[in-house]
N, C-alpha and C positions, 0 to 999 in steps of 0.2 A: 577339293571339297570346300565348299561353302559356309559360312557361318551357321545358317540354319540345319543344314546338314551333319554338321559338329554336332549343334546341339539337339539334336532328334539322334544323333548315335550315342552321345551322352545320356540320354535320358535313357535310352532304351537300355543299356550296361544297368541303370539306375534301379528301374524296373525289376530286368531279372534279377538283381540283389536285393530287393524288398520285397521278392515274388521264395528266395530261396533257389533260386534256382544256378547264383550263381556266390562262390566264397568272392570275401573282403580281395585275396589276393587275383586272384580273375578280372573282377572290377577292376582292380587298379592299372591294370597290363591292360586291359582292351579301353578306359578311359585317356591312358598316357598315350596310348597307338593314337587314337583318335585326333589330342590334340598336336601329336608330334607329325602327324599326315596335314592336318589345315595348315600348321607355321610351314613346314616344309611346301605348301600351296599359298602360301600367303601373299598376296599381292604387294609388294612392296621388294626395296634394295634391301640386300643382306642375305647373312645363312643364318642359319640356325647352329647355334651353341648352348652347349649346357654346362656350368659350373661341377665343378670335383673336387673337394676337399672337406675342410671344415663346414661345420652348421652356424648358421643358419643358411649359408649359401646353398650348401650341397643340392646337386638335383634342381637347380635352376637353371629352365629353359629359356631364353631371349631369342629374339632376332635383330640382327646388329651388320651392319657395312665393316666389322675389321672386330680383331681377337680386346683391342684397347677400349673399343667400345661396349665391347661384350662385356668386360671387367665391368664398365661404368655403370651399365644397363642393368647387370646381377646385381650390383653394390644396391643401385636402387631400389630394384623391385624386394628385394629383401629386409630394407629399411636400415639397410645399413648405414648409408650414405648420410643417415636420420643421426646418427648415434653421437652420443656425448662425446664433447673433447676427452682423450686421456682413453678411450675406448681403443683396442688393437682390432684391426681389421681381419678378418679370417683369413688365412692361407689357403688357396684355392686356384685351377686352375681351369681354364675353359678351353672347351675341344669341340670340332666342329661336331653335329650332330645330326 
């Protein structure tokens, strides 16, 4: 799947949710399907991993070359990596996905 592709199936989830046609929890399963089929198509080195544990990690998808990188790539995207000295890092574990 393609970029544009993603998002013409994104939108369309978006639609019948602003049409009623489909619940909050429906959207969220056919938008996660969607992007978890593009990463899992994504041109580029690596798998796909998704964080499991504490917040604000949890439920973070990356694509990463190795399980150490993944860590690094969650820590990121999450803005952790961002955080004040003397901040505890979340406990968390990443699984391929």
């Amino acid at each position: 799947m393609d970029r544009i592709s993603a998002i013409r199936n994104v939108e369309d989830a978006l639609r019948e949710f602003e049409d009623g046609d489909a619940d909050l929890a429906a959207t969220e399963r056919r938008v996660a399907a969607v992007l978890q089929t593009y990463a899992t198509e994504f041109d580029g080195e690596g798998d796909v991993f998704r964080a499991v544990g504490d917040d604000p990690v949890d439920g973070t998808v990356v694509v990463a070359p190795s399980e150490p990188a993944a860590r690094e790539r969650v820590l990121a995207a999450s803005g952790v990596d961002d955080a004040p000295d003397g901040r505890e890092e979340p406990a968390f574990d990443v699984e391929r996905f």
